[in-house]
N, C-alpha and C positions, 0 to 999 in steps of 0.2 A: 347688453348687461354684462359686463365684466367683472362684478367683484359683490360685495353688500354694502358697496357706500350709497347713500339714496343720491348721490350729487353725480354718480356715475352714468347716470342717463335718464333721460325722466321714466323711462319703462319702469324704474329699479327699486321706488316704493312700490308699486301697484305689482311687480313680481313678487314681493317680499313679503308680502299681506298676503298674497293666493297662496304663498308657498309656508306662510306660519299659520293662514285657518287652516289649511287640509289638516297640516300636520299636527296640529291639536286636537282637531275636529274628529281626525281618525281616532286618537290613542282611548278618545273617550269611546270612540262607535266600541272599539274592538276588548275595551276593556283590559285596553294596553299601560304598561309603566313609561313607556317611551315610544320614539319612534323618528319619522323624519325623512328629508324628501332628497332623494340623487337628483340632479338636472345633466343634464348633458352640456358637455363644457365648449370652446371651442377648437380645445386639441381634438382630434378625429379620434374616436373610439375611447374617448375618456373620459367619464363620467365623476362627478363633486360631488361630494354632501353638501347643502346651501342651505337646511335646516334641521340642527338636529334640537330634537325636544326631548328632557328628562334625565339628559346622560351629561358628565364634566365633558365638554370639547377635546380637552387634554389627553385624558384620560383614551378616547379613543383616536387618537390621531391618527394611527396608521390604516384607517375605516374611511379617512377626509375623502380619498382617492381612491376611485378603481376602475378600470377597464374593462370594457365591454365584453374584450373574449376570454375573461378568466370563470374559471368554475363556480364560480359563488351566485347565488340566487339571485341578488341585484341585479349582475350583468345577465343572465339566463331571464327575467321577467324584461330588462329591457331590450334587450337581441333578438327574442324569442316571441315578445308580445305576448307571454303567456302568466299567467296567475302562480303562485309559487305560494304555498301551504306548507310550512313543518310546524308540526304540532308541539313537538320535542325535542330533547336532544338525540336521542337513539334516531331520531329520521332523518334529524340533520345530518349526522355524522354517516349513516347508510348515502346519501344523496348528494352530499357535498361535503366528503372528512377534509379537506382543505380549508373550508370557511370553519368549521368544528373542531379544528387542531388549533387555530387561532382564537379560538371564544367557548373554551370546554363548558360550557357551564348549561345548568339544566332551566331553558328556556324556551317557549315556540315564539313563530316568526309570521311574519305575512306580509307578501311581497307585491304590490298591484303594478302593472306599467300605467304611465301616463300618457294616455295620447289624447292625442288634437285634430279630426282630421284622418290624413293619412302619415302625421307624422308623432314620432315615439319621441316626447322633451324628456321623461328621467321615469324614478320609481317612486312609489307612494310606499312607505316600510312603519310596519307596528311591531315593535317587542313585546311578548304578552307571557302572562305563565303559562307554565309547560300544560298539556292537555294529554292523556292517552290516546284520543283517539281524533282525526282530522278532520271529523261530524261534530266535534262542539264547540268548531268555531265557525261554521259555515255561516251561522244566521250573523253573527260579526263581519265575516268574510263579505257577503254582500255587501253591508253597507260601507265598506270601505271602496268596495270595487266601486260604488256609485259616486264618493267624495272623489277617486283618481276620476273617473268619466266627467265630473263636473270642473275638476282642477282642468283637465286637459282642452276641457271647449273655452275653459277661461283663457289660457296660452295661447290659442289656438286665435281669438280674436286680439290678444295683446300683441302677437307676432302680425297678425295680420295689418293690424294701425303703423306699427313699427317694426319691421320688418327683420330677420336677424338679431333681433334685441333679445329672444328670450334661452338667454343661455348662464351658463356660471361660471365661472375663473376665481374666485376668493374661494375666502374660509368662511367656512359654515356659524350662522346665527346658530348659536345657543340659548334657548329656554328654559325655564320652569315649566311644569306640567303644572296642569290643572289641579286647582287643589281638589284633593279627595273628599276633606275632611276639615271638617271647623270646630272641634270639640276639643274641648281644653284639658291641660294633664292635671291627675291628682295625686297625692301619694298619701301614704299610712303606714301606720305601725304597729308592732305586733310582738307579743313573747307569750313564749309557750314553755311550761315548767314539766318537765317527760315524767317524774316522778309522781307529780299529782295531778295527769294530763289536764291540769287547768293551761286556758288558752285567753288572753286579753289582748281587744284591739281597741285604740285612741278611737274619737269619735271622727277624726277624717277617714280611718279607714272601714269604720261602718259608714260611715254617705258613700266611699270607691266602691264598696261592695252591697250597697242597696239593702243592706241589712242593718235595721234600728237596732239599738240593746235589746231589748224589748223581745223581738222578736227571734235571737240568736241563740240557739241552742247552747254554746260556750263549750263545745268539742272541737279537736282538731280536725276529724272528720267531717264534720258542717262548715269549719274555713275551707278547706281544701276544694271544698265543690261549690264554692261562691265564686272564690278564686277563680277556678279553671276546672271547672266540670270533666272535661275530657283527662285533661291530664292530672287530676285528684290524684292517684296513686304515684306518679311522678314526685309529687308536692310530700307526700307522707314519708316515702322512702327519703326523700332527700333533708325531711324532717328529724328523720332516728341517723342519718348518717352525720348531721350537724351535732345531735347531740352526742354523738360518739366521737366527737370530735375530728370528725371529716367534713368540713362545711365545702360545699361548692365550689369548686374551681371561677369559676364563672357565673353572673345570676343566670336565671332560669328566663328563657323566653316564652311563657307560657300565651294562652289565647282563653279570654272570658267565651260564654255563653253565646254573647251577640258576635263575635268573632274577633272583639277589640284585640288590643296586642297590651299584656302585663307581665313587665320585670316583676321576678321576685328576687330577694338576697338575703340570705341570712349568717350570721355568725353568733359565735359562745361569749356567753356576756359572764361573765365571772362574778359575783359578787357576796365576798367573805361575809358574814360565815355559810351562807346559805349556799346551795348546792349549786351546779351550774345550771344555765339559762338558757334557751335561744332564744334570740332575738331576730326580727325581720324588718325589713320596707319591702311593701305593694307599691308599687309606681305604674299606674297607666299613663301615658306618654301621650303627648299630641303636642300638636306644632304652636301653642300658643304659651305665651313668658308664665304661665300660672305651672306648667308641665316642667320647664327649666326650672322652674324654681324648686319644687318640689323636688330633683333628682339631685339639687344642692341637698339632701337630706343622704342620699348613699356614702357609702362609707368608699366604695371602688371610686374610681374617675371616669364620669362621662362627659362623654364630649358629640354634640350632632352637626353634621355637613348635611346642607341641603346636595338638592340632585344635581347641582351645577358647580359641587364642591368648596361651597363657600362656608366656612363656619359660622354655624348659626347662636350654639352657645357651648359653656365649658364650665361644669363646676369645679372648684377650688383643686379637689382630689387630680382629677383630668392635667389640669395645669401644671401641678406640683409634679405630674409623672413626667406628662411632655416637656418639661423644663420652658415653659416661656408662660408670663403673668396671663391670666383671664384680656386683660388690657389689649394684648398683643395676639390676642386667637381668634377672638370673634369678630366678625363684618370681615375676616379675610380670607383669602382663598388658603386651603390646605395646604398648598404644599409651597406656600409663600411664609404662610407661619409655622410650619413643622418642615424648614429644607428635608431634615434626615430622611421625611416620608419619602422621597422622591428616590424609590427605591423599586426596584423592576417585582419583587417578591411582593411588597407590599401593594402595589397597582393590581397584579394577578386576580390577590383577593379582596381589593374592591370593586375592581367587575367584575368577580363571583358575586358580591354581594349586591350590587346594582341589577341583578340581571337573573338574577336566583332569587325564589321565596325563602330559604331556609338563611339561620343562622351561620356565620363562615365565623370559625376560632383558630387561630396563629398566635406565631410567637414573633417577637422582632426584638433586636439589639439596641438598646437606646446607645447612642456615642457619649462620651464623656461631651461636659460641657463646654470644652473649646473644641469640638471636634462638630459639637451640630452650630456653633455659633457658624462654618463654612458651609458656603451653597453647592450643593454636590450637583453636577451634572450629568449630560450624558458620556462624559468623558470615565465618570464614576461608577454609573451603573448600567448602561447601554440599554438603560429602556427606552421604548419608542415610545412614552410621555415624553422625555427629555433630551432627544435625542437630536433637537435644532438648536437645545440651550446650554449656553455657557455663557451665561451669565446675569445678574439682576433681573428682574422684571420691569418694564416699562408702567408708567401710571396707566391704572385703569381705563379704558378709553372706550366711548359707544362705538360698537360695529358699524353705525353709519359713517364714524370719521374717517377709519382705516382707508390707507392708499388703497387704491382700485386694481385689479390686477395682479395682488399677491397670492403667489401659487403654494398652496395647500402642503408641500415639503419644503419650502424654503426653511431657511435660518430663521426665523421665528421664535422669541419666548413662547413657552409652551400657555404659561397662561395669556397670551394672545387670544386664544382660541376662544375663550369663554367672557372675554369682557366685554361682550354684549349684555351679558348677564346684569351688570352694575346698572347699566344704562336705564333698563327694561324696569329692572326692581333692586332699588340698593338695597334691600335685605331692612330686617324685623331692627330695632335698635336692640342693644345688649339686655340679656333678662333680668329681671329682678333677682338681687343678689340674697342670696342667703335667707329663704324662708325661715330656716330651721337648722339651728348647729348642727352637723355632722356626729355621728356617737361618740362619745369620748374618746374610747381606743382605736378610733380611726381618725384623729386630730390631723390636720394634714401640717407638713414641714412648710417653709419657705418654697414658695413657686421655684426660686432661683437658684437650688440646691444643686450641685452636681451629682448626680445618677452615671459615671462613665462605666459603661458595658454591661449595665444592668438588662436583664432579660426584662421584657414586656409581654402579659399575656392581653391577647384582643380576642371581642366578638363585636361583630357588628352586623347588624338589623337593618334590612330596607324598609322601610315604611312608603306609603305614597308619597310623600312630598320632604322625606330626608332620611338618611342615614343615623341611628344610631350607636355608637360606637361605646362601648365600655370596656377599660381599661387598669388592670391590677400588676404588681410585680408578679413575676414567673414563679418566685420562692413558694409562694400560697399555693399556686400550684402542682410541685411537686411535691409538695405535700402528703399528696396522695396516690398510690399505687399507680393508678389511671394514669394520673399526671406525670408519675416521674417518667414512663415511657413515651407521652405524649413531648414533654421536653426532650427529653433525649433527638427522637427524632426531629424535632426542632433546631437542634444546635446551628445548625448552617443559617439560623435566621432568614428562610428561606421555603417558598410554596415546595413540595420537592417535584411537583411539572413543570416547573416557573422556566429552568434553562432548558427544557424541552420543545418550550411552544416552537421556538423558532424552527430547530432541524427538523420538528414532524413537518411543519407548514412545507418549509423547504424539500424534502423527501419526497411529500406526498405531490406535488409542484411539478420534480422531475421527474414521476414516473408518467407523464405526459409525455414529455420531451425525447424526443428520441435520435434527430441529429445534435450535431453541434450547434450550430444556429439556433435550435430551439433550446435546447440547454443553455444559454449564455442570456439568451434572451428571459427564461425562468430568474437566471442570477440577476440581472439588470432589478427586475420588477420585485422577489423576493425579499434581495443580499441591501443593495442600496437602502431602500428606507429603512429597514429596522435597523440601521445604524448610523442614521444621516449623511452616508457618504455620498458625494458627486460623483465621482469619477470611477470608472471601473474598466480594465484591461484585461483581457482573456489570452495567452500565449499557448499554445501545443506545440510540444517535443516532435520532430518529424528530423531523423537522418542526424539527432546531435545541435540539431537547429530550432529557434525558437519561433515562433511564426505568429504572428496576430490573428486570432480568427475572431474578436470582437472588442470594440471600445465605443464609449460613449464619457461623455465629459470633459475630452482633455481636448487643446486648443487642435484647428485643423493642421494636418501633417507634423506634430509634435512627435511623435510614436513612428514616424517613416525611416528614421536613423537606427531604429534598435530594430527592425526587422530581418529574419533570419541572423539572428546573433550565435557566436558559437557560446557551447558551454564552456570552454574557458574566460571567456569577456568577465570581466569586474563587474557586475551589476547586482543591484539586489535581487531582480526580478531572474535570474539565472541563479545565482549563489543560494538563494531560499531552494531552488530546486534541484543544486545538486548535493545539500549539507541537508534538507528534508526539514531544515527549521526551517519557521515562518518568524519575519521579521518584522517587527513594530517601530514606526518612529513616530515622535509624540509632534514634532514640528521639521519645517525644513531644515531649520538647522543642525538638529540631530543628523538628517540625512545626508548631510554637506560631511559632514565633521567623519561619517564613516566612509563613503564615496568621493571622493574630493574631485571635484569639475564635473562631475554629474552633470548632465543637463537639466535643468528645473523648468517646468512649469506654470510654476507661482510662487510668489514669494510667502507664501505661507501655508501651513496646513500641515494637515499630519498622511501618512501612510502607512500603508499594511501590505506587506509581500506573503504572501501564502503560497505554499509549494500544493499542487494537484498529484497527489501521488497513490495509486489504487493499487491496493494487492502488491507492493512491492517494486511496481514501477513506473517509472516518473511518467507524468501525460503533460505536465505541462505549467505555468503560474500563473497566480490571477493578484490582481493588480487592485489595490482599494484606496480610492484620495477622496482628502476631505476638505475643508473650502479652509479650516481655520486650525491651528493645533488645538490636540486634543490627548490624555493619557487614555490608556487604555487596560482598564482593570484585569481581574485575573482572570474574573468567571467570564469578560468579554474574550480574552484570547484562546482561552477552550472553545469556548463558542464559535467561534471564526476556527480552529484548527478542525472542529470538528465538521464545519458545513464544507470547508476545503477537502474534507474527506469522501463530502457526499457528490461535493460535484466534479472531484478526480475519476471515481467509478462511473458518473455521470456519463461523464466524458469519454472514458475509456469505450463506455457501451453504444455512444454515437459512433465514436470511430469504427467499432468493428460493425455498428450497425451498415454506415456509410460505406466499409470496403465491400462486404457482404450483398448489399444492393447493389452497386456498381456491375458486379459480378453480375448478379441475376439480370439483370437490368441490360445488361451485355447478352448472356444467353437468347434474353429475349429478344432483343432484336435481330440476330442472329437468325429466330426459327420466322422472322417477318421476311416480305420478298423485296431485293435489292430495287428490282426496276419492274414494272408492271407492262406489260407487252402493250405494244403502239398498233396503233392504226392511223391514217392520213385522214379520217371523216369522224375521229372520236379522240374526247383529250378526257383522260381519267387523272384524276390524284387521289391520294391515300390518306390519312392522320392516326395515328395511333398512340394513345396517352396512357400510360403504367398505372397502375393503379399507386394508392399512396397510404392503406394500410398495414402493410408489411412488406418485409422481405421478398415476399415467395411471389413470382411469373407466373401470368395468368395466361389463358387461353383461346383471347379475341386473337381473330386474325384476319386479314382481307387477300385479295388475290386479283390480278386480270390477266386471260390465260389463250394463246390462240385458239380458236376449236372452228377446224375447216377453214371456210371463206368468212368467220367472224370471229368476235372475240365472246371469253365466258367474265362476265362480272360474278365474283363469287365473296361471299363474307361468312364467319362463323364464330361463336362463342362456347368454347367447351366449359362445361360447368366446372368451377372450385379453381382453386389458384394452387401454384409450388410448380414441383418437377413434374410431379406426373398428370396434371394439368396440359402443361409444355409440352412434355414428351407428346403427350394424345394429341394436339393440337397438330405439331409437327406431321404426325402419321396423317391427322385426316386431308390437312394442305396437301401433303404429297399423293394420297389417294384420288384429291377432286384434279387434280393437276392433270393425271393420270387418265382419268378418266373424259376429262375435257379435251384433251390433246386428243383422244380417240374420235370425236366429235359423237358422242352418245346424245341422247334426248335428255332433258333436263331432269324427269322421273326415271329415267336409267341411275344416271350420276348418283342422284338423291337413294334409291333403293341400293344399289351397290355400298353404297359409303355408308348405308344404315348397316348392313349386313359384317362389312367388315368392321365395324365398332362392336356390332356385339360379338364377332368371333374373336374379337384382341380381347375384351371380357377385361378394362379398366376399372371397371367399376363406376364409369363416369358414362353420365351424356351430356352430347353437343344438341344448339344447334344450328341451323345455315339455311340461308340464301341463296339459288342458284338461276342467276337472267346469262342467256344464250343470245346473243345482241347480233343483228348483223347492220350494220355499218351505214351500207350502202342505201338498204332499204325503210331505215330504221326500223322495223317488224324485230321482236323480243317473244320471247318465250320462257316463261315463270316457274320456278317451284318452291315451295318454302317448305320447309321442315322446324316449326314450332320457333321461330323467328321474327322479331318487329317486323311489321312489313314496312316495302320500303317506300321514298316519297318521289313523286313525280312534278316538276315544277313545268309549264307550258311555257311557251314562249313570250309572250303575252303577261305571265307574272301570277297568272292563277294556279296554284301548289292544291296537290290531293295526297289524300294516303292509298294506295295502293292495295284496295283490300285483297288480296291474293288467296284464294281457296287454299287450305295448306294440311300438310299429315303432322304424325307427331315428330316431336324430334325424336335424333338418331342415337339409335343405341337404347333401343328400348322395347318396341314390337318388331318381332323378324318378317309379319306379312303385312305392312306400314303401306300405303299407296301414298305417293304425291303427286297428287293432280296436276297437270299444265294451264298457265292461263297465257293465251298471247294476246299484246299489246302493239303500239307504235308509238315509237317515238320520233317527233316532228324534229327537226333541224334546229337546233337552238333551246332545247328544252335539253332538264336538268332531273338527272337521276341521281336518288341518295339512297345507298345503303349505308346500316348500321349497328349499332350493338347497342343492348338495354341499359350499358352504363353511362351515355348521351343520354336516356331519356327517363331514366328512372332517377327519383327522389325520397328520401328517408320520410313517410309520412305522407306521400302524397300518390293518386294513382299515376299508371304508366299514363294511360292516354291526354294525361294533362302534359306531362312532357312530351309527347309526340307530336300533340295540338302546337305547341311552344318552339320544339323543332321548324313543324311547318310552317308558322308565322317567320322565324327569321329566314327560312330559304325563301320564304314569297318576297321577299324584301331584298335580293340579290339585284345586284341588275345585270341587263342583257349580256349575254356572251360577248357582243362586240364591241362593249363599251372600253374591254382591256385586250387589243391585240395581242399579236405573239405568242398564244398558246399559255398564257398565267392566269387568266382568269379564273379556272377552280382553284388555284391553289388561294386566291383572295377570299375566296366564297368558303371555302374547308377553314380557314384562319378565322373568321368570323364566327362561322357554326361553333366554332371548338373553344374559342374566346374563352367565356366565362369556367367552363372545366380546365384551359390551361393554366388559371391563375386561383384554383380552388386550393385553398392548403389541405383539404381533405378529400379523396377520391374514393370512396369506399371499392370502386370495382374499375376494371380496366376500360377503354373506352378505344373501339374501330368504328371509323368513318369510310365510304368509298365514294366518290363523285365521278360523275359524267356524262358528259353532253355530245352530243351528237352538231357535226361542222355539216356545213351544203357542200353539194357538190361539188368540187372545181367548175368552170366554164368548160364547155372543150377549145381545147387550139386548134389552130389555123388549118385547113386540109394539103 
């Protein structure tokens, strides 16, 4: 399965159904708004969305793609195998502020893995409203777990028939959700005279409000609590503030009795000679053309987008603001018929509003009308909706026709993403026009009117199965006290987190990071897609020179001529960092016309030179190509100056991180032993692996030491890492060394080196291993001091643990005894001593790593099968395997091996 074309394999309907019931099937169990299923792709470690249900495709693009080892819940439920619960936002952002820098908005989540088996195909994911507490979704929570348990044995037999079939490489099917609700909208009308608190409502809005004439008291207080019981006093106050001539900024989103959702709006009706008036429309709203029709009666412009962004309808007012006919809005996608939307401020807050219960209210700038007749792209606004398009959108097309194989950041129209949508359901026909004139004084102009830089005030309402969106000029709402402050902070036409999201995301990203490689690799995965760029080059400042420490995209060996470049060289990638501007080119030929014979890489596209410069001094350039020209607006090249700034410091803090370790790293091998003393009848080797959470030198160590007519096998671990870890470690090697070389009993050694730990008075204890070996006769003699014990492998291939009677470790009681146990070891058998950071694991006990240890030394084979005296060192490279390629070592790790040779023959007499 390669893509969502069904012609892509016969697996690719029957994956495509398993993966659109779960993921409906869920939204309902969990009493979710959305939701949708990761599969595991067939890049290694990279996981697709291959179903999202409820949400525009577009809209979340940069969610298509994620990797397995980033912090975000998806990859942690499928990495982990484990259930992932946040209730809220406050626990998301405690748990994962990376995934919650990128989706601030107050929502809970629920994460299931799928498996199959013994193998993990992707995640099962519900969007749900926010909850306080992570007990009232448990009874949900099950039954989600059990639609992942039944998706995953369904995979599980489809890979089995077809083997390697069940995976993902396309773009994600997009849905509608189930509808919620089948009840049709009504609206009514209303005016209330404040003078003679007489109150009259038309006979539609006694049937909306279940109240006959008959039975209606005719107070404003008995509408108010028809209306919206909860928020009556809401409805009053904003009653005398109307007649005081402060009407609403905005209608009210109120909530009836049964929980429905009811606009109200009111404005001063004037009419001479009599006193003034308010007047109102109640509008309960629902997704059927009686409800459109009805909201033809407001006097603001509404306009609704289903959850896949398709406009659903748009009365007259709606149109006349957005400047384009009813004609040209509805049955299309949003941001096909309002381009100007396609705006990174205004996306913000439509997934606030997709993904949050509450109402979201903004301002936006409408463009003069030859300014929105142009399709703005990502060149325009650098949001990552738009950030693969420049240009038109292609005809709507079922996601089963799409080529197979297209990866989820390519150069894609953004509405790409959701024209499964059409396929599935082409949407409601246009609503019935014009129930009911609109009030007089709100007569709407010609749809085709030029509005250029007219402020826009917006609120918009999620509902289950659409967005409603209402829309007035800003003027009405400065109007009022509230509002004029509410504008003002408005003016930038703009969320004011909006240019945020990126640098927290990025920020929080690299405080993970902590060499260079891992920092570049943050930029790779962060920097690139939220701005569609391909190609990226990382250069570090060292001696005046510029040096490549990471690329990706640009053709192989193209970047091997500019390595070690001085700072005087013409280039851009030098010149941004010794003048500390960054430099933008919109296409190649920009960059020809200032560089001239530059080397190119393609004959088109655009670039970005940004200089890395922290605290003052230079570290280094970073390099950004993009496949096609592209301008680069304002609030883009802050944005880009500013993450340049995040990942100069970045960088700067690997490099001293890097020189810093080296150092330690140095020290520490330093206080290990060069060469481990020989015998003719025993062949010992060593492995010793740093640990990989910090800076600071730990305190494993090993030793093989003569003592007499044998050798001492000795190993230790002093508790805590740094210098004085080190230091301690140092003293006790040179005290067992000491005391070995005297040739003392192994309970001598042991009690001596307890004694002299607690008279150095570290603060620390160790502890150690001490086998007295002799050679000739293999006969051993034991002590241990609060240490793994060690393993014995037979000749023969049957491995034991070594349970060694032992005291405590050292540095802790001054009258400690360590018992002796003597053993033998036969000719050909395999001794392993070792430190708790080979066998210990975060979450799991020791002894299942010791058990795990002894399975892979049973599995060595015989000493004789490698001549020449190397055979441990194959068998120590094995054992150590999996920890030398760990990216994370929480603690240090010592190994010691050795085996015992046969006798010579004797020669000839």
């Amino acid at each position: 399965m390669t893509g969502s074309g069904e012609d892509a394999h016969p697996t690719a309907g029957r994956l495509t159904a398993l993966l659109i019931d779960a993921s409906t099937e869920a939204i309902s169990a969990a009493g979710g708004h959305s939701g949708g299923v990761y599969l595991r792709s067939r890049t290694p470690g990279l996981l697709r969305l291959a179903v999202l249900s409820g949400l525009p495709g577009p809209l979340f693009r940069p969610w298509w793609r994620l990797h397995a080892d980033r912090p975000f819940p998806v990859a942690d439920a499928y990495r982990l195998g484990v259930q992932v619960v946040l209730p809220n936002a406050t626990e998301t952002m405690r748990r994962y502020p990376q995934f919650a820098a990128g989706l601030p908005f107050q929502f809970g989540s629920l994460y299931v893995p799928v498996v199959g088996g013994s193998t993990t195909y992707g995640v099962l994911t519900v969007l749900r409203p926010a909850v306080t507490d992570a007990a009232e979704v448990l009874s949900e929570h099950d039954r989600v777990v059990r639609l992942a348990q039944e998706l995953g044995a369904a995979l599980r037999g489809l890979e089995d028939a077809h083997p390697d079939q069940v995976a993902w490489d396309g773009e994600p099917i997009c849905l509608r959700p189930p509808t919620a609700s089948t009840s049709l909208g009504r609206a009514g009308r209303f005016a209330w005279d404040p003078e003679t608190a007489d109150i009259t409502l038309d006979e539609d809005l006694h049937t909306l409000l279940g109240t006959p004439p008959s039975e209606f008291p005719g107070t404003v207080e008995a509408f108010a609590e028809a209306v919206a019981p909860t928020d009556a006093h809401r409805i009053l106050a904003t009653l005398r503030d109307t007649a005081a001539g402060r009407p609403p900024a905005l209608p009210l989103y109120l909530r009836a009795e049964d929980g429905a959702l009811r606009l109200l709006d009111l404005w001063n009706a004037y009419e001479p000679p009599a006193a003034p008036a308010v007047r109102g429309v109640v509008v309960a709203p629902g997704p059927g053309p009686t409800a459109d029709s009805a909201a033809d009666l407001l006097p603001d412009g509404v306009f609704c987008v289903d959850r896949l962004g398709l406009v659903v309808y748009a009365n007259p007012r709606a149109a006349q603001l957005l400047g384009r006919p009813r004609a040209e809005l509805v049955g299309r996608d949003l941001w096909e018929a309002v381009p100007w939307l396609r705006r990174p401020d205004f996306e913000d807050h439509l997934r606030a509003a997709l993904l949050t219960p509450d109402p979201v209210h903004f301002h936006l700038v409408r463009p003069s009308a030859h300014e929105s007749e142009t399709r703005p792209t990502a060149q325009d606004t650098g949001s990552p909706l738009s950030a693969q398009d420049a240009g038109p959108p292609p005809p709507t097309q079922d996601a089963a026709s799409r080529p197979s194989g297209q990866d989820a950041g390519s150069p894609l129209p953004a509405q790409d993403a959701g024209s499964s949508r059409s396929a599935q359901d082409p949407g409601p026909p246009p609503p019935t026009q014009n129930a009911g004139p609109p009030p007089p004084a709100q007569d709407p102009e010609p749809a085709q009117q030029s509005y250029g830089g007219e402020w826009l005030a917006l609120s918009v309402h999620s509902g289950p199965d659409r967005l409603t969106c209402t829309v007035r000029p800003a003027s009405r709402v400065k109007d009022s006290p509230e509002g004029q402050e509410t504008a003002e902070l408005s003016e930038t036409g703009m969320s004011p987190l909006a240019p945020l999201y990126r640098p927290i995301a990025l920020a929080i990203a690299l405080t993970e990071a902590v060499t260079a490689r891992q920092v570049s690799a943050v930029v790779m995965r962060e920097l690139l897609p939220a701005f569609g760029g391909r190609r990226l080059a990382i250069y570090l400042l060292q001696e005046r020179h510029l040096y490549l420490e990471w690329e990706t995209g640009f053709p192989k060996g193209f970047l091997a001529p500019f390595e070690g470049v001085d700072l005087s060289t013409h280039l851009p990638g030098v010149e941004t960092l010794t003048t500390g501007r960054p430099l933008f080119f919109d296409s190649m030929e920009q960059l020809t016309a200032t560089y001239p014979g530059i080397p190119l890489d393609a004959t088109e596209g655009a670039r970005a030179f940004l200089p890395l410069i922290a605290s003052g001094r230079a570290v280094g350039s970073c390099i950004l190509g993009f496949d096609r020209p592209r301008s680069f607006s304002t609030e883009e090249r802050t944005v880009l100056t500013a993450l340049a700034g995040l990942i100069a410091h970045a960088m700067e803090k690997a490099q001293r991180y890097e020189s810093e370790t080296a150092l330690a790293r140095g020290l520490q091998q330093a206080l290990l032993p060069r060469r481990l003393a020989a015998h003719p009848q025993l062949e010992t080797t060593g492995r010793y692996l740093p640990g990989t959470a910090g800076m600071e030198v730990g305190g494993d160590w090993y030793d093989v030491v003569e003592s007499g007519d044998g050798l001492a096998l000795v190993i230790g671990d002093v508790q805590g890492h740094g210098v004085q870890a080190a230091a301690t470690m140092g003293q006790l090697r040179s005290a067992v060394r000491a005391f070995a070389l005297g040739d003392r009993p192994p309970d001598e050694v042991m009690s001596s080196t307890n004694h002299l730990l607690i008279d150095l008075d570290p603060g620390l204890f160790a502890s150690c291993c001490y086998i007295r070996l002799d050679p000739a006769t293999g006969v051993a003699r034991a002590a241990r001091a609060g240490h793994p014990p060690p393993l014995l492998r037979s000749p023969d291939g049957r491995t034991r643990v070594l349970d060694l009677p032992g005291g405590v470790v050292l540095g802790v009681a001054p009258k400690a005894r360590y018992p002796v146990t003597e053993l033998r070891m036969e000719p050909g058998a395999i001794l392993a001593l070792y430190t708790d950071g080979l066998v210990e694991r975060p979450g799991s006990d020791i002894d299942e790593g010791i058990t795990a240890l002894r399975v892979a030394l049973a599995k060595a084979g015989a000493p004789a099968a490698r001549p020449g005296g190397r055979f441990l060192a194959g068998v120590a490279d094995r054992l150590t395997a999996t920890a030398r390629h760990a990216l994370d070592r929480p603690d240090d790790i010592a190994l010691l091996l050795a085996t015992r040779r046969a006798a010579p023959p004797p020669g000839p007499h």
